[in-house]
Every structure is written in structure tokens, then in C-alpha cells.
PyMOL Python script that loads the backbone (N, CA, C, O; Angstrom):
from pymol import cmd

cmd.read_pdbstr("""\
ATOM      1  N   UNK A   1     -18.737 -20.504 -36.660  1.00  0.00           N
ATOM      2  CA  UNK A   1     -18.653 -21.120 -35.359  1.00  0.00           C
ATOM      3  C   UNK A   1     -17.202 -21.144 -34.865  1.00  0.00           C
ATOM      4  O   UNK A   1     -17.061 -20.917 -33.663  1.00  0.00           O
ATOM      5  N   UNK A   2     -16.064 -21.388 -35.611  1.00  0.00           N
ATOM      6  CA  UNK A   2     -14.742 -21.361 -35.359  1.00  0.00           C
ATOM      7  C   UNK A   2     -14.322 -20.289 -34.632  1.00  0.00           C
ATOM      8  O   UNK A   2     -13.776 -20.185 -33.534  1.00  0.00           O
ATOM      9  N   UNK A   3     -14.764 -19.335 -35.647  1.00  0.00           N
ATOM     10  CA  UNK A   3     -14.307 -18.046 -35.787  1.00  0.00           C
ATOM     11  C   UNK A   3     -14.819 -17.583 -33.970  1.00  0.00           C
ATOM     12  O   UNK A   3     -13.989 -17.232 -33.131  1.00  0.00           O
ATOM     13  N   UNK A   4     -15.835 -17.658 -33.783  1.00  0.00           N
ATOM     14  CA  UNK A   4     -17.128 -17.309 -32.421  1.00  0.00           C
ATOM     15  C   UNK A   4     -15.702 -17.713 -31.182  1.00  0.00           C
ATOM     16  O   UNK A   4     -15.200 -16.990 -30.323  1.00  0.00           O
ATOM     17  N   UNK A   5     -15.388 -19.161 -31.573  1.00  0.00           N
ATOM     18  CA  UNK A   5     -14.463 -19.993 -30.132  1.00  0.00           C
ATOM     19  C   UNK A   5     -13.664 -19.368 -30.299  1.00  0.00           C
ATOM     20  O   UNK A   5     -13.256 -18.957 -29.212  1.00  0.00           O
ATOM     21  N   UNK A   6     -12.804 -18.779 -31.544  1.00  0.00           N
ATOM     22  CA  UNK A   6     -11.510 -18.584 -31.505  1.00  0.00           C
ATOM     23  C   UNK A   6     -11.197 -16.659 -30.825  1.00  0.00           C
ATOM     24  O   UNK A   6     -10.336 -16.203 -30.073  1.00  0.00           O
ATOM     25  N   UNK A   7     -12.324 -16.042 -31.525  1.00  0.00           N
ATOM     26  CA  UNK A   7     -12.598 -14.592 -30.672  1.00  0.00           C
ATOM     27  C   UNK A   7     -12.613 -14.881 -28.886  1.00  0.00           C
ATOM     28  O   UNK A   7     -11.953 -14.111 -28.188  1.00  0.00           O
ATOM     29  N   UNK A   8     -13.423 -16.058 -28.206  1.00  0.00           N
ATOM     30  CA  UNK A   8     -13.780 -15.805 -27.348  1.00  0.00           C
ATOM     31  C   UNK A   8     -12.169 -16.836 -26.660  1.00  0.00           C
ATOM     32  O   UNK A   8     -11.698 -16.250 -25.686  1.00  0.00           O
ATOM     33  N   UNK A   9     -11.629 -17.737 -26.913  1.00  0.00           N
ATOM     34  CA  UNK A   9     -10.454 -18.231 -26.671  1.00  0.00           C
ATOM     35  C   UNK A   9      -9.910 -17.036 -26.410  1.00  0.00           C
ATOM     36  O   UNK A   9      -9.687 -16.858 -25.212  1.00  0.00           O
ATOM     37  N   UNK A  10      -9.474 -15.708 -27.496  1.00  0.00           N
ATOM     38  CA  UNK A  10      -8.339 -14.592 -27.325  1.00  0.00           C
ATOM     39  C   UNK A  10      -8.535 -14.074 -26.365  1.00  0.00           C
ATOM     40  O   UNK A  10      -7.713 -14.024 -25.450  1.00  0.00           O
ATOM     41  N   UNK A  11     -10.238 -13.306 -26.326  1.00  0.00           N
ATOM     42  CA  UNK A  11     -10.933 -13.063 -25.174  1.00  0.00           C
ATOM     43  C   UNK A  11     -10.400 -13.498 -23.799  1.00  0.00           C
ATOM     44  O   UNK A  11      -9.964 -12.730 -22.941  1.00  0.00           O
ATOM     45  N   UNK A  12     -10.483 -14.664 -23.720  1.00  0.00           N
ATOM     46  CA  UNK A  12     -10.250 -15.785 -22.431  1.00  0.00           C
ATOM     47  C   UNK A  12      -8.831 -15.142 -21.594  1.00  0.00           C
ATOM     48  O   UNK A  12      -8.667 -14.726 -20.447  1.00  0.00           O
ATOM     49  N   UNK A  13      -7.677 -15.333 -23.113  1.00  0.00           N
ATOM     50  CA  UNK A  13      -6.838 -15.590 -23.008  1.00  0.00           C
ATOM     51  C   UNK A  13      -5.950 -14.186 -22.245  1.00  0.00           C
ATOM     52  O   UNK A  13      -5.093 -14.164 -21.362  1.00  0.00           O
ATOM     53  N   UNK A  14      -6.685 -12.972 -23.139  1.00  0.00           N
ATOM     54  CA  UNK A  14      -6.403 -11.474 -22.545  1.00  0.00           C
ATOM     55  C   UNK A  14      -7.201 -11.246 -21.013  1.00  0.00           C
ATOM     56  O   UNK A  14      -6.827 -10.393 -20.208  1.00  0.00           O
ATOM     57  N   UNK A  15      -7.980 -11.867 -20.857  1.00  0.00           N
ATOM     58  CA  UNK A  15      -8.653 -12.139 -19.465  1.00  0.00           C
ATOM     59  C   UNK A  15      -7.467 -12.442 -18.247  1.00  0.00           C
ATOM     60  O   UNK A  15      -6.802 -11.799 -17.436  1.00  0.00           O
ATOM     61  N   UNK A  16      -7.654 -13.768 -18.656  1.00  0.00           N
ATOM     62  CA  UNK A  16      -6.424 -14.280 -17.564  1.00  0.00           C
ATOM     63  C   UNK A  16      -5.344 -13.568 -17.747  1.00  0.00           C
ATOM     64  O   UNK A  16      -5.102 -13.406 -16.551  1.00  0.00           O
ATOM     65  N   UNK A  17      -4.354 -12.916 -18.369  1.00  0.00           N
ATOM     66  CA  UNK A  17      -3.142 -12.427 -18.789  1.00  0.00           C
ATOM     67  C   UNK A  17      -3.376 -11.011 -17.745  1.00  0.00           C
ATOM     68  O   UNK A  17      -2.407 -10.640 -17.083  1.00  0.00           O
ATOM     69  N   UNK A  18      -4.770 -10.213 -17.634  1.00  0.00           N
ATOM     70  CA  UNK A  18      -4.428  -9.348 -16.647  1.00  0.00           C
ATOM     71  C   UNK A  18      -4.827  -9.665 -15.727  1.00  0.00           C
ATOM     72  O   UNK A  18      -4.628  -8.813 -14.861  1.00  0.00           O
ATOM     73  N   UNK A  19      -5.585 -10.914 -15.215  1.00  0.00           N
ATOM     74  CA  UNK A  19      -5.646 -11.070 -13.960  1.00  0.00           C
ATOM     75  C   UNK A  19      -4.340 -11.412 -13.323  1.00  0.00           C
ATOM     76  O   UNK A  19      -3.958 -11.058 -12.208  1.00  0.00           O
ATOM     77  N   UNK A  20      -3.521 -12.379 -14.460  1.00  0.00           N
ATOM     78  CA  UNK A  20      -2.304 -12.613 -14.017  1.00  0.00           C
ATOM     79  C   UNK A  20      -1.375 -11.265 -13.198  1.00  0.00           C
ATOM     80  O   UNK A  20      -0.750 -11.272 -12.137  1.00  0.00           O
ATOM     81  N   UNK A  21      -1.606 -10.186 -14.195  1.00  0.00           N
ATOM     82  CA  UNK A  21      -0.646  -9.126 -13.811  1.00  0.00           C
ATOM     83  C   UNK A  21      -1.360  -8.377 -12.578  1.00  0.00           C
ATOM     84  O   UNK A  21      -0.770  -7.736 -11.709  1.00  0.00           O
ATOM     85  N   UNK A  22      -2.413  -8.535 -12.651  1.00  0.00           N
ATOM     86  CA  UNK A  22      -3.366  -7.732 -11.478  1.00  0.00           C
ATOM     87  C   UNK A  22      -2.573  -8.620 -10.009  1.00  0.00           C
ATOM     88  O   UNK A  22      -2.300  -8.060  -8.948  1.00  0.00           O
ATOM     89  N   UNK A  23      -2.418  -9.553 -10.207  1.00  0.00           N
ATOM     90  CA  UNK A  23      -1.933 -11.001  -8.830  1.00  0.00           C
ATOM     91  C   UNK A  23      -0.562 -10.132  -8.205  1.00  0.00           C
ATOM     92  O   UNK A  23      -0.172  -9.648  -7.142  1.00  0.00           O
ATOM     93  N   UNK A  24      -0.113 -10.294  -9.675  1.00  0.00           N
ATOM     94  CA  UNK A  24       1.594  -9.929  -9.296  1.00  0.00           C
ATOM     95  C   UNK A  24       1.872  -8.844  -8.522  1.00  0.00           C
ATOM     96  O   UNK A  24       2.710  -8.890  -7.620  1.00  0.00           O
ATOM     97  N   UNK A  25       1.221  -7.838  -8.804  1.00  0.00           N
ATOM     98  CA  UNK A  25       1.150  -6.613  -8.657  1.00  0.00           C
ATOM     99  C   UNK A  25       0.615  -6.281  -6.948  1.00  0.00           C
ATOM    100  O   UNK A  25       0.981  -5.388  -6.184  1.00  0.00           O
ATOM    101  N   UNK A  26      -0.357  -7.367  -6.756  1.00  0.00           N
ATOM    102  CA  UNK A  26      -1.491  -7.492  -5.407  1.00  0.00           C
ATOM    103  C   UNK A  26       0.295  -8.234  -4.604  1.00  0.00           C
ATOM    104  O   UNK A  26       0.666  -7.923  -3.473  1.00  0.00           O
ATOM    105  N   UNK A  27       0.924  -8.991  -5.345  1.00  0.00           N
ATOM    106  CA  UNK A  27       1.654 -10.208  -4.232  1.00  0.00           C
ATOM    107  C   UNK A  27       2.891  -9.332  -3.968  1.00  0.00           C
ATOM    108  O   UNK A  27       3.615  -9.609  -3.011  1.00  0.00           O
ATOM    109  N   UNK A  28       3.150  -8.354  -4.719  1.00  0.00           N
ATOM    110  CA  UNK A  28       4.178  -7.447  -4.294  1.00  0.00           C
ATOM    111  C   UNK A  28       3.683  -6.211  -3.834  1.00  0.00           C
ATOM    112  O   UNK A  28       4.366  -5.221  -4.092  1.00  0.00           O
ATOM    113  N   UNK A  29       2.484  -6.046  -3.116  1.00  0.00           N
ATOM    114  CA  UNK A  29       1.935  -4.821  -2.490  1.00  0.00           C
ATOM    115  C   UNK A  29       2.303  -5.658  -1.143  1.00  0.00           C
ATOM    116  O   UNK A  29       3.020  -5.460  -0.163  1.00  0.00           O
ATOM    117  N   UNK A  30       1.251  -6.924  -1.702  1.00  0.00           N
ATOM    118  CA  UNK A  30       1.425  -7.450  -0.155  1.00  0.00           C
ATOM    119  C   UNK A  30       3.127  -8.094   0.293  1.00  0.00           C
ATOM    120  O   UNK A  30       3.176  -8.362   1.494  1.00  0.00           O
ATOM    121  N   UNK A  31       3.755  -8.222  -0.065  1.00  0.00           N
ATOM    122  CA  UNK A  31       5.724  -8.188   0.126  1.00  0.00           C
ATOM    123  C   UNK A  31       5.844  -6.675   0.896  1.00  0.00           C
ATOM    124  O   UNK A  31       6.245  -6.555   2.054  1.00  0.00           O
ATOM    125  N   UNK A  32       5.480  -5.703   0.151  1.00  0.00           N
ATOM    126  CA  UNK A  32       5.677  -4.144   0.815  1.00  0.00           C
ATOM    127  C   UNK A  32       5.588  -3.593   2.365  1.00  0.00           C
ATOM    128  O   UNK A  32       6.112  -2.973   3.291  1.00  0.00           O
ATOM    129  N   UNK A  33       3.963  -4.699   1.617  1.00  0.00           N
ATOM    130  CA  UNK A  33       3.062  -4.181   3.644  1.00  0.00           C
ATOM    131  C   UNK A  33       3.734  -5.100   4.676  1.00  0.00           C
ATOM    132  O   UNK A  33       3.832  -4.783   5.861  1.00  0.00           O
ATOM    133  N   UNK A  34       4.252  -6.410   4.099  1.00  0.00           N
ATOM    134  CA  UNK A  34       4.645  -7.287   5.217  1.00  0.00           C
ATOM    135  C   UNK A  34       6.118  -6.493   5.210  1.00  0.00           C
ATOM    136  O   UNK A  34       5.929  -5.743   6.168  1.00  0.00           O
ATOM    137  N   UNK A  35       6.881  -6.318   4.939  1.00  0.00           N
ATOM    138  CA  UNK A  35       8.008  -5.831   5.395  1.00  0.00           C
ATOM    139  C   UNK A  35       7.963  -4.551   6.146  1.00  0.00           C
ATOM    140  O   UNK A  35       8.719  -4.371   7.101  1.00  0.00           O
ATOM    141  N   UNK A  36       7.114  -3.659   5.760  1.00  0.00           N
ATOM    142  CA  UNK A  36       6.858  -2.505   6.365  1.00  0.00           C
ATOM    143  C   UNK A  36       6.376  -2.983   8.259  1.00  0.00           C
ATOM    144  O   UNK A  36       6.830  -2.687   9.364  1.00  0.00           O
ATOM    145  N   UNK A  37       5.412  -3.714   7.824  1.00  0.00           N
ATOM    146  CA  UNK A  37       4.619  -3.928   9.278  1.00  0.00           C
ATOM    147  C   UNK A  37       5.804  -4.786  10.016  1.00  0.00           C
ATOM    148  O   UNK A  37       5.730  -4.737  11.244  1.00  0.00           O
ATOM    149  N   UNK A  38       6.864  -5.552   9.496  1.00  0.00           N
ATOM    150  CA  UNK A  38       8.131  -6.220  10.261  1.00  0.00           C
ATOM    151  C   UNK A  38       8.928  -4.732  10.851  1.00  0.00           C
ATOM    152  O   UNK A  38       9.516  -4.506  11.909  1.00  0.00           O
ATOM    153  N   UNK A  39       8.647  -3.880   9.662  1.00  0.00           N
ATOM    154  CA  UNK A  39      10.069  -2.932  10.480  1.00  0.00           C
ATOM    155  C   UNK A  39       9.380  -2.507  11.925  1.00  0.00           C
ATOM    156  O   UNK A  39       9.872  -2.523  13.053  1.00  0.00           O
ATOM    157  N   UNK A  40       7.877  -2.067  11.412  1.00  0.00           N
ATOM    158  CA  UNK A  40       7.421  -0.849  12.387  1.00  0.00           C
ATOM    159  C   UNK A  40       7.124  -1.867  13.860  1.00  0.00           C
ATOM    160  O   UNK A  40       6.843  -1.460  14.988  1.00  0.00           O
ATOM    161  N   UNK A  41       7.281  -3.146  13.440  1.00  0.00           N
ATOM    162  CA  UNK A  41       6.782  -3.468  14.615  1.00  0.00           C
ATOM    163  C   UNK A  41       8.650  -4.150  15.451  1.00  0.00           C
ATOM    164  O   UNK A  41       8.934  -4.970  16.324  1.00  0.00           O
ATOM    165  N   UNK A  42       9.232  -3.483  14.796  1.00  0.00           N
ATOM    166  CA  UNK A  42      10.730  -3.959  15.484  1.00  0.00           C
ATOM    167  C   UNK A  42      10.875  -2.692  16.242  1.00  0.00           C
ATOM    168  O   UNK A  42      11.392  -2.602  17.355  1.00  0.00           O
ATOM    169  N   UNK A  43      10.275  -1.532  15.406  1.00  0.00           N
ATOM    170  CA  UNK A  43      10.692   0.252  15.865  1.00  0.00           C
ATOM    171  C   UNK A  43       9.388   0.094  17.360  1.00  0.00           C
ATOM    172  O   UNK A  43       9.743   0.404  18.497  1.00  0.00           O
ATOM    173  N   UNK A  44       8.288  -0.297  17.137  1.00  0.00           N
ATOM    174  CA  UNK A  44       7.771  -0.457  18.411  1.00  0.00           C
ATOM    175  C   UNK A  44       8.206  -1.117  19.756  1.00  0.00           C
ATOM    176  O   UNK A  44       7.894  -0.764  20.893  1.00  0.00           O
ATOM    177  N   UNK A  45       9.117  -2.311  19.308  1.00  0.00           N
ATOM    178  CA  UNK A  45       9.658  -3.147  20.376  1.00  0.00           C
ATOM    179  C   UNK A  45      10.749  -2.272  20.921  1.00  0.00           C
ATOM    180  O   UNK A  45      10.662  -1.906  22.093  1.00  0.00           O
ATOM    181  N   UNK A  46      11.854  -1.869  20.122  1.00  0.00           N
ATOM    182  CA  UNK A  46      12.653  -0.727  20.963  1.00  0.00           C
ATOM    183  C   UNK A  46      12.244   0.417  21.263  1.00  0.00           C
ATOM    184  O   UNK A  46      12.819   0.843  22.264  1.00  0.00           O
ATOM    185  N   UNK A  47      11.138   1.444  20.626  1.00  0.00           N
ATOM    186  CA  UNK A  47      10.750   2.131  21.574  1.00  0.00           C
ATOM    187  C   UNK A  47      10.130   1.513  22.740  1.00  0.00           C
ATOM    188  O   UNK A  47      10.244   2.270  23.704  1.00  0.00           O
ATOM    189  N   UNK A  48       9.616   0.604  22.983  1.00  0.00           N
ATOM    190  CA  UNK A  48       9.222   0.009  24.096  1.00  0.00           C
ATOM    191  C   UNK A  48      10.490  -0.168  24.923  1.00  0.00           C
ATOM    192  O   UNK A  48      10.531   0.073  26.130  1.00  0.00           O
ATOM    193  N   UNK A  49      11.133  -0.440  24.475  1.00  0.00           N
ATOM    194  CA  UNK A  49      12.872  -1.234  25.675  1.00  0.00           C
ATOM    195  C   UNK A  49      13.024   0.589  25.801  1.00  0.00           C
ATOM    196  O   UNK A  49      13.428   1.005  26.887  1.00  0.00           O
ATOM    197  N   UNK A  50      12.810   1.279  25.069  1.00  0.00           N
ATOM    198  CA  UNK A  50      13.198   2.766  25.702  1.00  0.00           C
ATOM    199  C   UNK A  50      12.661   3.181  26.832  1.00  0.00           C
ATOM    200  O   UNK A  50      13.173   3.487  27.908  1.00  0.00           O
ATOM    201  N   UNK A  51      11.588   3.156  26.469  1.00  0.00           N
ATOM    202  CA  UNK A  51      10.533   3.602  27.807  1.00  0.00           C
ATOM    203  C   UNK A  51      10.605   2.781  28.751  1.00  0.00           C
ATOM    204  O   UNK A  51      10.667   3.333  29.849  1.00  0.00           O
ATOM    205  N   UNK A  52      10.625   1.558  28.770  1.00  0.00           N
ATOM    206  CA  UNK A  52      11.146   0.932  30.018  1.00  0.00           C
ATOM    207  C   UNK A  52      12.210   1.406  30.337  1.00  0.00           C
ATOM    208  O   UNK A  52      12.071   2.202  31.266  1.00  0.00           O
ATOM    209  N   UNK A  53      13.598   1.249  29.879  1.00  0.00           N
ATOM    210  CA  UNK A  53      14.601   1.790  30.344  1.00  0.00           C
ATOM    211  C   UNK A  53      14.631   3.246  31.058  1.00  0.00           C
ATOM    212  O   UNK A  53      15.316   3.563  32.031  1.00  0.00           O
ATOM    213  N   UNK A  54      13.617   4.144  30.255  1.00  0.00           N
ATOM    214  CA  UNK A  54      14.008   5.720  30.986  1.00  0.00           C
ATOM    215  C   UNK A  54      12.892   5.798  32.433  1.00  0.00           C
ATOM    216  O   UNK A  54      13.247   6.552  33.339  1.00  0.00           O
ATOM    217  N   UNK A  55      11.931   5.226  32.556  1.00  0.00           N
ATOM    218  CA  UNK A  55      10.804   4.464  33.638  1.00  0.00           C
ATOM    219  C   UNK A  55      11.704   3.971  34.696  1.00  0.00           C
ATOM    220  O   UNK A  55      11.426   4.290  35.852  1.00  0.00           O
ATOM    221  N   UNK A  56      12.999   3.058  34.417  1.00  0.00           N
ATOM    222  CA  UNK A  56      13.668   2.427  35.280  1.00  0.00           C
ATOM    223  C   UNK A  56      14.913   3.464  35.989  1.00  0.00           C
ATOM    224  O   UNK A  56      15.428   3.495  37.107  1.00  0.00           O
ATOM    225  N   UNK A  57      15.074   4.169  34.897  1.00  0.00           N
ATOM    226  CA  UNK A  57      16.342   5.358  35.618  1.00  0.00           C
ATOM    227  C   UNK A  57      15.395   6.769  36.310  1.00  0.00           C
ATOM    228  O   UNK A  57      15.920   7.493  37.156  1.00  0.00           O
ATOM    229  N   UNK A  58      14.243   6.964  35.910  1.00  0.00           N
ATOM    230  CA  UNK A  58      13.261   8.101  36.399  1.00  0.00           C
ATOM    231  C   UNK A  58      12.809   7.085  37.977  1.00  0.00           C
ATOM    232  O   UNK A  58      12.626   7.945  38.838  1.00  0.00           O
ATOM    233  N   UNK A  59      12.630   5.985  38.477  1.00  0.00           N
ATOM    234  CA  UNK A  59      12.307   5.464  39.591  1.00  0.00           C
ATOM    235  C   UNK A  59      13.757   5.495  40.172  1.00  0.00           C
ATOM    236  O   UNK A  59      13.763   6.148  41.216  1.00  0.00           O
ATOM    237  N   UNK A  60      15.388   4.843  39.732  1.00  0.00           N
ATOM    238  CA  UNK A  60      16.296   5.620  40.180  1.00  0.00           C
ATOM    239  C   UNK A  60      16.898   6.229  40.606  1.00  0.00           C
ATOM    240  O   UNK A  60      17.837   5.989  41.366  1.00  0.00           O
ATOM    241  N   UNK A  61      16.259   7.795  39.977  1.00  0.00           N
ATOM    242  CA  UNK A  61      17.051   9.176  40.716  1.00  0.00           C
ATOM    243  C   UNK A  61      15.581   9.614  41.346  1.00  0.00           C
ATOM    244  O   UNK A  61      15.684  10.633  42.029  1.00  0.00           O
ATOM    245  N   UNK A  62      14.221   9.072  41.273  1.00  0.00           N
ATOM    246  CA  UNK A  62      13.254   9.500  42.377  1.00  0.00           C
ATOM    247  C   UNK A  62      13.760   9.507  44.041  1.00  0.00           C
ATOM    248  O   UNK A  62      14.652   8.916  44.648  1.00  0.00           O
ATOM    249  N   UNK A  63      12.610  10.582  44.465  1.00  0.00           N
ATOM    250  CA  UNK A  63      13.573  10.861  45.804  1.00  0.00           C
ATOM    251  C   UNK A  63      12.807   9.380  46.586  1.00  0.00           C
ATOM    252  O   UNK A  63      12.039   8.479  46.249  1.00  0.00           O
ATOM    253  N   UNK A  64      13.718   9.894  48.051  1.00  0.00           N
ATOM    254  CA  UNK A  64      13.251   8.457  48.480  1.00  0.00           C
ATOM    255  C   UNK A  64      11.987   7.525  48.761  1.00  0.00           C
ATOM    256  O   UNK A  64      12.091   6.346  49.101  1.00  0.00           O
ATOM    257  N   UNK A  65      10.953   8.102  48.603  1.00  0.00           N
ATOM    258  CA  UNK A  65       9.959   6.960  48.928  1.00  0.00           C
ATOM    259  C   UNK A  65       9.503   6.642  47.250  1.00  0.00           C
ATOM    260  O   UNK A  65       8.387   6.151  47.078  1.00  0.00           O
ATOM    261  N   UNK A  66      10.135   6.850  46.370  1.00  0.00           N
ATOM    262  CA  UNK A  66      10.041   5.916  44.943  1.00  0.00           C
ATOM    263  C   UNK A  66      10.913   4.404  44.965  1.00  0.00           C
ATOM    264  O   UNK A  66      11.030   3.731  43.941  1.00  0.00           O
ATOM    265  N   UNK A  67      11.365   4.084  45.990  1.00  0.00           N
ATOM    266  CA  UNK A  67      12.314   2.838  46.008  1.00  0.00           C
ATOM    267  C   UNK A  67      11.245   1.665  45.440  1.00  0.00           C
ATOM    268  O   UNK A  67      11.368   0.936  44.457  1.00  0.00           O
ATOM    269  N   UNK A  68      10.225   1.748  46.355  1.00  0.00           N
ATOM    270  CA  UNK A  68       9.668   0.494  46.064  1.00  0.00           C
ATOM    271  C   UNK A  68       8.600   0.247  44.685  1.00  0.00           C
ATOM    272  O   UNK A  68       7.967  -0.802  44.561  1.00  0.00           O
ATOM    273  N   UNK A  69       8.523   1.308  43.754  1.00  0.00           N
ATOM    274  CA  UNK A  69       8.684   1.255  42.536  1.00  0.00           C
ATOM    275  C   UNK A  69       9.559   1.138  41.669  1.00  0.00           C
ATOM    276  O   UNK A  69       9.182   0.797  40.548  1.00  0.00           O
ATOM    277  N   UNK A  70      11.186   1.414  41.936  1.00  0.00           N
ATOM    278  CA  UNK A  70      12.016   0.756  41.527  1.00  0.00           C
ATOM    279  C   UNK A  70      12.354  -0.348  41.749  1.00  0.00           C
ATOM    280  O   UNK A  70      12.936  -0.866  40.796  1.00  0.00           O
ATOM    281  N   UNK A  71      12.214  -1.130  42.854  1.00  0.00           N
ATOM    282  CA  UNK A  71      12.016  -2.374  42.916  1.00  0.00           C
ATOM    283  C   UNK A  71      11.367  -3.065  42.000  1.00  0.00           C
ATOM    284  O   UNK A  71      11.798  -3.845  41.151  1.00  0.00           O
ATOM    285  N   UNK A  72      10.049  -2.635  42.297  1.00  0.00           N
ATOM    286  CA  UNK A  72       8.990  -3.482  41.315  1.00  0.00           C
ATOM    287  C   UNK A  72       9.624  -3.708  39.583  1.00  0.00           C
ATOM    288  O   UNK A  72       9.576  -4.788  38.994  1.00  0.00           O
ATOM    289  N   UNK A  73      10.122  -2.593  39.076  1.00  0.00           N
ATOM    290  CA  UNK A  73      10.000  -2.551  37.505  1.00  0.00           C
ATOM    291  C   UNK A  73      11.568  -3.839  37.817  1.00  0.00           C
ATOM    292  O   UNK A  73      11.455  -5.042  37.579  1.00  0.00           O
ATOM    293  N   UNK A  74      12.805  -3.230  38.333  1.00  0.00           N
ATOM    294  CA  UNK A  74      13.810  -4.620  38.553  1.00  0.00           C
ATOM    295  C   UNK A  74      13.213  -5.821  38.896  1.00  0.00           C
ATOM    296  O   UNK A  74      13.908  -6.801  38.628  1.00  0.00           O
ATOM    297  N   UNK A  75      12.475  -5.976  39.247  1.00  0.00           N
ATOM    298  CA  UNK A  75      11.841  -7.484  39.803  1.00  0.00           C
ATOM    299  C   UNK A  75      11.349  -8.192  38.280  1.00  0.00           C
ATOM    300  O   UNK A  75      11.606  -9.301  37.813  1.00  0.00           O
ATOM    301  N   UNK A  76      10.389  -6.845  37.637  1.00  0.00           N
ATOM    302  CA  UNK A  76       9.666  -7.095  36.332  1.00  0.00           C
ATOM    303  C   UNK A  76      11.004  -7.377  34.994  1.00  0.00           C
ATOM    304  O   UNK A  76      10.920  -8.244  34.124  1.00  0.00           O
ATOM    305  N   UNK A  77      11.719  -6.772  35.096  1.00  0.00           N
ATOM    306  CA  UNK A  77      12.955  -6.994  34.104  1.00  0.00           C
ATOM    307  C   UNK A  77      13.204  -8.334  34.091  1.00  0.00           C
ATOM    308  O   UNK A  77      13.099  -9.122  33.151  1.00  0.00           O
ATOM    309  N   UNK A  78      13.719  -8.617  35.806  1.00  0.00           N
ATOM    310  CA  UNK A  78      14.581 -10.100  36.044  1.00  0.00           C
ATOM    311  C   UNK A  78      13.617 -10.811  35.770  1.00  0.00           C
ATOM    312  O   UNK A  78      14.066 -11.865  35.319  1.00  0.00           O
ATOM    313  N   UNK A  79      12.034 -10.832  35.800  1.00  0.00           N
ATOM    314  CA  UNK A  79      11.124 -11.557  35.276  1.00  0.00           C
ATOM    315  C   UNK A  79      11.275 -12.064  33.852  1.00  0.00           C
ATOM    316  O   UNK A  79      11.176 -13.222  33.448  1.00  0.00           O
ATOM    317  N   UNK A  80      11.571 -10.796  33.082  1.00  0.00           N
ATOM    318  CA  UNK A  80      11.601 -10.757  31.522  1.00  0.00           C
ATOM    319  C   UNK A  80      13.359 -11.691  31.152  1.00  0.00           C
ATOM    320  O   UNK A  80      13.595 -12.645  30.411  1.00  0.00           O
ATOM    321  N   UNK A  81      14.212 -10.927  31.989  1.00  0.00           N
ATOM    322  CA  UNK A  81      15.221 -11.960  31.382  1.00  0.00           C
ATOM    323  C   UNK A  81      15.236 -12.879  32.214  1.00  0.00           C
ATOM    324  O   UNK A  81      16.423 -13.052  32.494  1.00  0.00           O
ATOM    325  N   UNK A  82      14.693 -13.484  32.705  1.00  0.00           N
ATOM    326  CA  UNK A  82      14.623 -15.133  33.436  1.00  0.00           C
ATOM    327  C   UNK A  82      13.518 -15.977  32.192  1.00  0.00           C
ATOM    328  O   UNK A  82      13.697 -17.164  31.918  1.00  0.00           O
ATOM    329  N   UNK A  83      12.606 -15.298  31.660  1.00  0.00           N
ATOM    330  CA  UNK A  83      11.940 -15.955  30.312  1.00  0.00           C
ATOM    331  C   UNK A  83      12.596 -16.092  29.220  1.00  0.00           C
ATOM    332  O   UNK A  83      12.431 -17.081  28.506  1.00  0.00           O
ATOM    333  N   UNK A  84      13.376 -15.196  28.946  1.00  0.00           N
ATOM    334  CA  UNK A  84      14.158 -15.252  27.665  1.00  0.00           C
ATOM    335  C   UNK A  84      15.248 -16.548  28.052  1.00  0.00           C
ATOM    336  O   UNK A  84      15.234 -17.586  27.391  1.00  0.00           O
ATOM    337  N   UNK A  85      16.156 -16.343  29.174  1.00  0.00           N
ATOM    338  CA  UNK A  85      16.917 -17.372  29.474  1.00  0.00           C
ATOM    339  C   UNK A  85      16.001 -18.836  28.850  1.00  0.00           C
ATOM    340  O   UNK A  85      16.283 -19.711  28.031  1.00  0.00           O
ATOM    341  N   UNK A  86      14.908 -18.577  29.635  1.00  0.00           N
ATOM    342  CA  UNK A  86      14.403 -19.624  29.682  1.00  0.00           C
ATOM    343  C   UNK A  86      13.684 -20.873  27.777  1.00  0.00           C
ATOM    344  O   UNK A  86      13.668 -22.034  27.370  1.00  0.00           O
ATOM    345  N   UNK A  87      13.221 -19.310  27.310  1.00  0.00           N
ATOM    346  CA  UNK A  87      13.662 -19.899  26.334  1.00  0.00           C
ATOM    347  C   UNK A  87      14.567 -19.837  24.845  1.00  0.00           C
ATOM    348  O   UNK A  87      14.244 -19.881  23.658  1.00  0.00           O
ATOM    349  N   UNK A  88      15.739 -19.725  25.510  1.00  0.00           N
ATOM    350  CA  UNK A  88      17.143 -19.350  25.002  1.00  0.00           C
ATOM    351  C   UNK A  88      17.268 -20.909  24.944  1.00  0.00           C
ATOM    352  O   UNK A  88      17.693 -21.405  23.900  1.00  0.00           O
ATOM    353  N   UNK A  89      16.907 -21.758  26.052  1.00  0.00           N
ATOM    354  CA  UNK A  89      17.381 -23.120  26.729  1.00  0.00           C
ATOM    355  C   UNK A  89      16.836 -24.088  25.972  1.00  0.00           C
ATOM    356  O   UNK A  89      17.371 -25.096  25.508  1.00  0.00           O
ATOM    357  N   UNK A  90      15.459 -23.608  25.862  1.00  0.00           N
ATOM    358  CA  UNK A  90      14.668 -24.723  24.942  1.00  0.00           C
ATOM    359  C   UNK A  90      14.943 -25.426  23.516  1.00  0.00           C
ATOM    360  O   UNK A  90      14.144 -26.250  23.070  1.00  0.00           O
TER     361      UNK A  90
END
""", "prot")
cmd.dss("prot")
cmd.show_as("cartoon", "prot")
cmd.util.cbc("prot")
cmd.orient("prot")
């Protein structure tokens, strides 16, 4: 009977020991993916400020009846930095 607990104790014990390592292994995949998905989503935000920016110089040098689409996207900017100001303040 000893012998039965003490097999199934080791048992137990090699059990948990790779679930342990199975965790570690899962908590530094997931460290990987979260840093990865931080970069790609920083590389999305400036390609985004790109394309706005080249959107804003392509309305720009458009000939003249593009003005009032350049308007609009400047209106939309001063929108964007009047929010940030705004909560810069807070």
C-alpha cells in the first residue's frame, strides 16, 4: 500500500513538474506575441501618420479645384491635435 502512494506521489509529482514547464514556456510565448503585436501595432500607427501626411501634400500640389479637400483633411488634423492637446491637459 505504501509503496502504491509513494509510485503515484512521484507520478503526481513528474505531472505537475511538466505542467509547470509547459506554463513557462506558454507565459513566454505569450511575452513574444505581446511585444510583437506592441511593435506592429506602433509600425501601423506611423504608417498611418504616413499616409495621412502624403494624402495632405497630394491635396496640396492638386490643381485647383482640390482646395476644398485640402481643407477638409487640415480641418481633420487641427481636429486630431486639438484632442491630443486636449488630453495632454487632463
Amino acid at each position: 500500500m505504501l509503496e502504491y502512494l509513494h509510485r503515484n506521489f512521484e507520478r503526481l509529482v513528474a505531472l505537475y513538474e511538466a505542467e509547470r514547464e509547459e506554463n513557462a514556456s506558454l507565459r513566454s510565448r505569450v511575452e513574444t506575441a505581446t511585444a510583437d503585436c506592441k511593435t506592429l501595432r506602433e509600425r501601423i500607427a506611423e504608417l498611418e501618420r504616413q499616409i495621412d501626411n502624403l494624402r495632405l501634400a497630394e491635396a496640396f500640389s492638386a490643381p485647383e479645384g482640390g482646395n476644398g479637400e485640402a481643407r477638409l483633411r487640415v480641418d481633420r488634423l487641427i481636429r486630431e491635435i486639438d484632442k491630443c492637446i486636449s488630453l495632454l491637459e487632463k
